[in-house]
N, C-alpha and C positions, 0 to 999 in steps of 0.2 A: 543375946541381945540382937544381935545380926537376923538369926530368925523371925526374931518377934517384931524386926522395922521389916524382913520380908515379906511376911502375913500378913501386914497393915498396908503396906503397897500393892499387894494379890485384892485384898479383901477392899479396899480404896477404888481401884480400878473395876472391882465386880458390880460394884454401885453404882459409878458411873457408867457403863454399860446399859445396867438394866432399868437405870431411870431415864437414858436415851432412845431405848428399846421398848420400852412398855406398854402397852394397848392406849394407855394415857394418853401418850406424846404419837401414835399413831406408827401402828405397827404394820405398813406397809406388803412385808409379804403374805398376811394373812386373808388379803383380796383375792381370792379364784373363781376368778369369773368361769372357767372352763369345767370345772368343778361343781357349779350351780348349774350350767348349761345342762350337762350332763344327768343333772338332777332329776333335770328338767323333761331330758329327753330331747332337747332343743338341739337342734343339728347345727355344728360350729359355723359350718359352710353360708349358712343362712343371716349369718351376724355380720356387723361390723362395732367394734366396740374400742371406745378407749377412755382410761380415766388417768388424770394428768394432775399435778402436785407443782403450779406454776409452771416450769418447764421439762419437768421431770416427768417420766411417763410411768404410773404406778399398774397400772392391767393393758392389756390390749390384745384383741384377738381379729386378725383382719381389717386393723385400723385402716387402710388406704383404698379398700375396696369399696365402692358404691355401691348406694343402696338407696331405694325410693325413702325420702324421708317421714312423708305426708306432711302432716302440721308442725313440724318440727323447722318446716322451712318457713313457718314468724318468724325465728331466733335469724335468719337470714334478711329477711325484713324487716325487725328491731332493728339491724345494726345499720341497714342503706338509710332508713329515715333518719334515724339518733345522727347519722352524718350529715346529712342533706338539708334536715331540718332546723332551724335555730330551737334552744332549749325553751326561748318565751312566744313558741308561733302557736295562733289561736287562730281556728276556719271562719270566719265573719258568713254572715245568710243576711241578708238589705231587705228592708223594706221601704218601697218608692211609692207615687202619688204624684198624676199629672192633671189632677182636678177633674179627673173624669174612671180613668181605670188605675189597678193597683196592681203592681207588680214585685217579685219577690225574688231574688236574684240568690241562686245557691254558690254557694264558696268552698263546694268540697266537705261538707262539716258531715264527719260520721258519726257524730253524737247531737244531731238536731234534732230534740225531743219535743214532747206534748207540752212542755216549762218552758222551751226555747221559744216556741210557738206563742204559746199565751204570753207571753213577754212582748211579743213584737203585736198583736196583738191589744194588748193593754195602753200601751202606746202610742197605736193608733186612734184608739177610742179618744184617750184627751185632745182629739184633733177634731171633736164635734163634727165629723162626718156619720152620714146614717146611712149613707147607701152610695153604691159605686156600680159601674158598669159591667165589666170585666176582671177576672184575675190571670194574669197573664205571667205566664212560668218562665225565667230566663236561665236554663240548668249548662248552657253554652260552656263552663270550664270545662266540663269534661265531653267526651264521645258521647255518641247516642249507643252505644255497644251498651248493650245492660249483662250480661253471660258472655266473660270473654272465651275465645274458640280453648285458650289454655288451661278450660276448668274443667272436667270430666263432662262428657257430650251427654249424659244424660241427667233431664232436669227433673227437680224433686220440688214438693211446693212444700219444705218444709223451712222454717226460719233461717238454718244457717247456711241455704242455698238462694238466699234475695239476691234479688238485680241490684246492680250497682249505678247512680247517678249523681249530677253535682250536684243537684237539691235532691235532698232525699229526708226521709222522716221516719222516727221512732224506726229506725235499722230495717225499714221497706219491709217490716212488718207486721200484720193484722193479730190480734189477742183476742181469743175466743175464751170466753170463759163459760163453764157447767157446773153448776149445784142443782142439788135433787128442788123438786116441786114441793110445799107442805102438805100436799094430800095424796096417796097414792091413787096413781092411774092418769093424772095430770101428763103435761108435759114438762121437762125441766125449765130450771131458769137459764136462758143462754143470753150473752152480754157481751157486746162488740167492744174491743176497746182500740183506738177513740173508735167513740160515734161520732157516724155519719151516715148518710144517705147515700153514698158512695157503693156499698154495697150490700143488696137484698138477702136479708137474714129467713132463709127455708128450717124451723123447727118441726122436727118429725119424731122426737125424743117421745120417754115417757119413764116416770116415775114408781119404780115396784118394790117390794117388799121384799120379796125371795129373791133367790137366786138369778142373776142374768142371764139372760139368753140370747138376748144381741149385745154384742160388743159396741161403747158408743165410737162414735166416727164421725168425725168432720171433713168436708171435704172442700175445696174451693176451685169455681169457674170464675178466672179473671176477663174469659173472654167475655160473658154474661153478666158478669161482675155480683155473683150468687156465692156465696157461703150455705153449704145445708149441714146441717148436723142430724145422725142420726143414731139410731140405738136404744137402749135401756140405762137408767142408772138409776142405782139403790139412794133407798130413802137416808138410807145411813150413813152415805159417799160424803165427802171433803168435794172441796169444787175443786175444778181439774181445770188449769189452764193447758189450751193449746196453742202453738205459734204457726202460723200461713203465712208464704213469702206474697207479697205483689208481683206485678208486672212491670206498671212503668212507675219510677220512684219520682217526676215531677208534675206528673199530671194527678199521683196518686196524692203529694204535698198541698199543691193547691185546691184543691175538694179539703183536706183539711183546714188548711184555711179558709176556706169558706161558712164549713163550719162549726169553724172557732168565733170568726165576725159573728157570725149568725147568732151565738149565745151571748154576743155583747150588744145585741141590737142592733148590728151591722149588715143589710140585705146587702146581697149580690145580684143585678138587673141581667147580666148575661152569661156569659161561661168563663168557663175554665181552658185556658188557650196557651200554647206557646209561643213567643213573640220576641222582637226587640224591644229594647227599652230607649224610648226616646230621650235626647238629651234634657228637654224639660221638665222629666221627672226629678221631684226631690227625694231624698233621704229622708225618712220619718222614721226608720227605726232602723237600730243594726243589734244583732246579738250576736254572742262570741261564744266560740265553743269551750267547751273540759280544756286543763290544759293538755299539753300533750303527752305528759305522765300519763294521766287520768285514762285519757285513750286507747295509749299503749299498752294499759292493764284492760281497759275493755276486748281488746285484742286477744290479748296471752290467756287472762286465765279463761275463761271458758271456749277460747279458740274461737272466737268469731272470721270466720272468711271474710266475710263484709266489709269488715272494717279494715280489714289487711289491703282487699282491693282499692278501699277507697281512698287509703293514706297511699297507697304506690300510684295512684292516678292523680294525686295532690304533688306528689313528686314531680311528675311531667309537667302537672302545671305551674309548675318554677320558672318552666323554657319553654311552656310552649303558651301561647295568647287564650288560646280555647283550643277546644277538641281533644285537650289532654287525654291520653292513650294509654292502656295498662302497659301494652309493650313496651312503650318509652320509657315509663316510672321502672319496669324490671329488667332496661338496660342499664339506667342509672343506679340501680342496687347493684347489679352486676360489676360496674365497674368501681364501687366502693370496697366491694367484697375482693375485687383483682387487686386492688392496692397493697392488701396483705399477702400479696405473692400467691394468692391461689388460681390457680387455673381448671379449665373444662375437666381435667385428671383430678380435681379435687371435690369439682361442684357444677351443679348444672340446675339454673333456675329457670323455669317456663311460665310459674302461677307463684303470686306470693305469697297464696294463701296455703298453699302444700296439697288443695283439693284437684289432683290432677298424679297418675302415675308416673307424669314424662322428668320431674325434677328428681335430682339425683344429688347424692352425698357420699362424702367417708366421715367416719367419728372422726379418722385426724384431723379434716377441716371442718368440722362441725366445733372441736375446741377449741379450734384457731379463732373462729369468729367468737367463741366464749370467752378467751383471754384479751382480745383485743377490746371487746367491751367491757371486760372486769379492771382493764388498765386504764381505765379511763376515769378519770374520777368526777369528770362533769356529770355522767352518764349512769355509772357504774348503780346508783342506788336507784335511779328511773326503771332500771331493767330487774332489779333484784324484786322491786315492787312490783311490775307487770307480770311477775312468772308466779303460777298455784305455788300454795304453800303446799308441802306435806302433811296432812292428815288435818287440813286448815280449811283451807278454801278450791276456787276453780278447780281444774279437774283432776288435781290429786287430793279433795276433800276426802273422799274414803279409802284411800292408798298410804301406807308406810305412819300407821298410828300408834307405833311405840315410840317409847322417849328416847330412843336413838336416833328415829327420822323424825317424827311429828318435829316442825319447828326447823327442822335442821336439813330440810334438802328442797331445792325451789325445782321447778322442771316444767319446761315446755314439752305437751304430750302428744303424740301424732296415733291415730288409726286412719288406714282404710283397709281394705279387704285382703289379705295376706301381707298386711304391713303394720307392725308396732314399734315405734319410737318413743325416747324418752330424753330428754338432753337439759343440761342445765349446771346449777351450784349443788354442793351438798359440803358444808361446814361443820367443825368441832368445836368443841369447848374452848380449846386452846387457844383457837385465831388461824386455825388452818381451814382451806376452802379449798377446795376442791372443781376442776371443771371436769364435765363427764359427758361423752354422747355413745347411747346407743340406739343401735338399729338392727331391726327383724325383718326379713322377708321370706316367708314361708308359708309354709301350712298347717302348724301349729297353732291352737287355740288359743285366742286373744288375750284369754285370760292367764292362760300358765305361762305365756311369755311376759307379761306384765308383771306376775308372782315373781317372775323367776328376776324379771330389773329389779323390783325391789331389793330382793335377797342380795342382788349385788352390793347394791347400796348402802343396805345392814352390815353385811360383813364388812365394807372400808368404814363405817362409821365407831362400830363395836367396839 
């Protein structure tokens, strides 16, 4: 009898064990990230990594050492706006009228779009004016800096390197679209979006049948203020959009509003000017931007710089009248992110967009500022929404597509040129969540270091 209540206590406690223990409930020591590095061929030295189970630290390999993060440093930027910001602030854009010129005053709004626009717009129009003299620009919140000196010194005209200003529109960039001609030998169809007269459209394309031989190619002179396209494209091609940054984002705004009036039977009698706004101008229109959920997802998942600049310049403009300055918006992150006890030894921000080598990190404070946000519960679902899903959307849409991750790991993604990051959630079935940041600096291919986060990912989810 004695034996058989011993074997029921041996055999009692084995089950308790192994239902404690099981891949189920999250079998911690089956993480090895050194192990995948190695896989990988990745040089440990190159890393910083760490993944953490609330307070508990399940991997880590050179957690406290820095590393350039790139775009990893939104998740740094997330957390100084979500503080700074109230959860119900929306960037307001004016529209004024002094019985003679019309004026349009920016409020910082990174999402002032072609809808925001015809809005104000529409508006106007039930105001039975037909013609005005002047459109006169008041983007005074912020600096006239459009490239601040903290963003990589060389410029690129491609969408996700636009200037930055307090009026600004459709993300200070131009939408070129191409579809083939219906006759071969033609030239393609090319499509400015918006139209405007703003800038001269150069078509030099043409329409063929076989094989291409120039590559098409769009190019843009904002000094001339010329767009040309040029090249080949097949009769059989999908229309391809391209994105061209501007130059100046409030002188670029009001030529669109000009014409937008223009299509509501609104002439403009003189130009397009920057100015003050006298007091006897009234208010005729005001629109309100996304909220700043919305925003802060236009941010994270496709990594837009833009809009990182423009919410950290909205920062300053808290404290400061006009002139609002990136620096000042990313001394104020800076000093959100020092209240969780981190310091220059943990983190080092210059750009809040992470488009710059000078800003630096450890995984260990890369999770710091990940639990600090997950502990919050005003906030905590704003952020989970602004970060790519896995194998969902933004820029982990083709990354981590099995039903271990698809669905179940969120991540803010960082490249630039011998730098891959990845930082974020990654959750179980159970209700366990995980924070996790890694960082690559090396010389390793983009892509097998990417492979190889993944696989980290895989194995703590499995």
């Amino acid at each position: 009898m004695k034996c058989l209540l011993k074997f029921a206590i041996i055999t009692v406690g084995f089950l308790f064990l192994l239902l404690n223990f099981s891949p189920a409930f999250g079998k911690e020591s089956d993480v090895n990230s050194q192990e995948i590095l190695k896989k990988h061929k990745i040089d440990r030295a190159h890393v910083s990594i760490e993944i953490r189970n609330d307070k508990k630290i399940v991997d880590s390999i050179n957690s406290k050492t820095l590393k350039v993060p790139a775009s990893v440093s939104k998740i740094l930027t997330t957390y100084g706006i979500l503080q700074r910001l109230p959860l119900g602030h929306r960037f307001r854009t004016e529209l004024l009228y002094d019985n003679e010129n019309i004026y349009i005053k920016g409020g910082g709004d990174p999402s002032f779009v072609s809808e925001k626009m015809w809005f104000l717009v529409n508006e106007f129009v039930r105001s039975k004016i037909f013609s005005v003299k002047d459109i006169i620009i008041d983007d005074s919140i912020f600096d006239q800096v459009r490239f601040d000196p903290s963003r990589e010194n060389v410029r690129v005209d491609r969408a996700y390197d636009s200037p930055v200003g307090g009026l600004s529109f459709n993300w200070n960039s131009i939408n070129i679209f191409v579809r083939p001609a219906e006759s071969i030998g033609e030239k393609a169809m090319v499509y400015l979006d918006p139209e405007s007269d703003y800038y001269q459209l150069v078509n030099q394309t043409k329409t063929v049948s076989k094989a291409i031989k120039k590559d098409l190619s769009v190019s843009i002179s904002n000094s001339q203020k010329i767009i040309t396209v040029t090249g080949e494209v097949s009769k059989s091609a999908l229309e391809k959009p391209i994105y061209k940054s501007i130059d100046d984002p409030g002188i670029w705004s009001g030529n669109q509003l000009k014409s937008f009036l223009k299509q509501r039977g609104i002439s403009v009698q003189g130009k397009v000017r920057r100015g003050e706004i006298p007091s006897k101008a009234v208010v005729v229109a005001v629109s309100e931007s996304k909220s700043l959920a919305e925003i802060l997802a236009d941010m994270n998942k496709f990594s837009n710089n833009y809009v990182a600049e423009m919410l950290t310049k909205s920062l300053a403009a808290q404290e400061m009248k006009s002139g609002a300055t990136l620096k000042k918006g990313v001394e104020l992150i800076r000093q959100e992110i020092e209240q969780l006890g981190l310091t220059s030894k943990d983190f080092i921000i210059e750009n809040p967009s992470g488009l710059t080598p000078d800003n630096r990190l450890s995984a260990a404070a890369g999770n710091e500022i990940l639990s600090a946000l997950k502990k919050d519960f005003r906030t905590y679902s704003l952020v989970l929404e602004s970060l790519p899903i896995a194998g969902i959307d933004g820029t982990l849409k083709k990354r981590m597509k099995g039903p271990v991750t698809q669905g179940w790991v969120r991540g803010k993604t960082g490249y630039l040129d011998t730098v891959v990051s990845l930082a974020g959630y990654a959750g179980r079935k159970n209700g366990e969540v995980y924070t996790y940041t890694f960082l690559y600096n090396g010389p390793r291919d983009e892509s097998i270091v990417r492979e190889a986060f993944d696989q980290i990912l895989l194995s703590l989810l499995q």
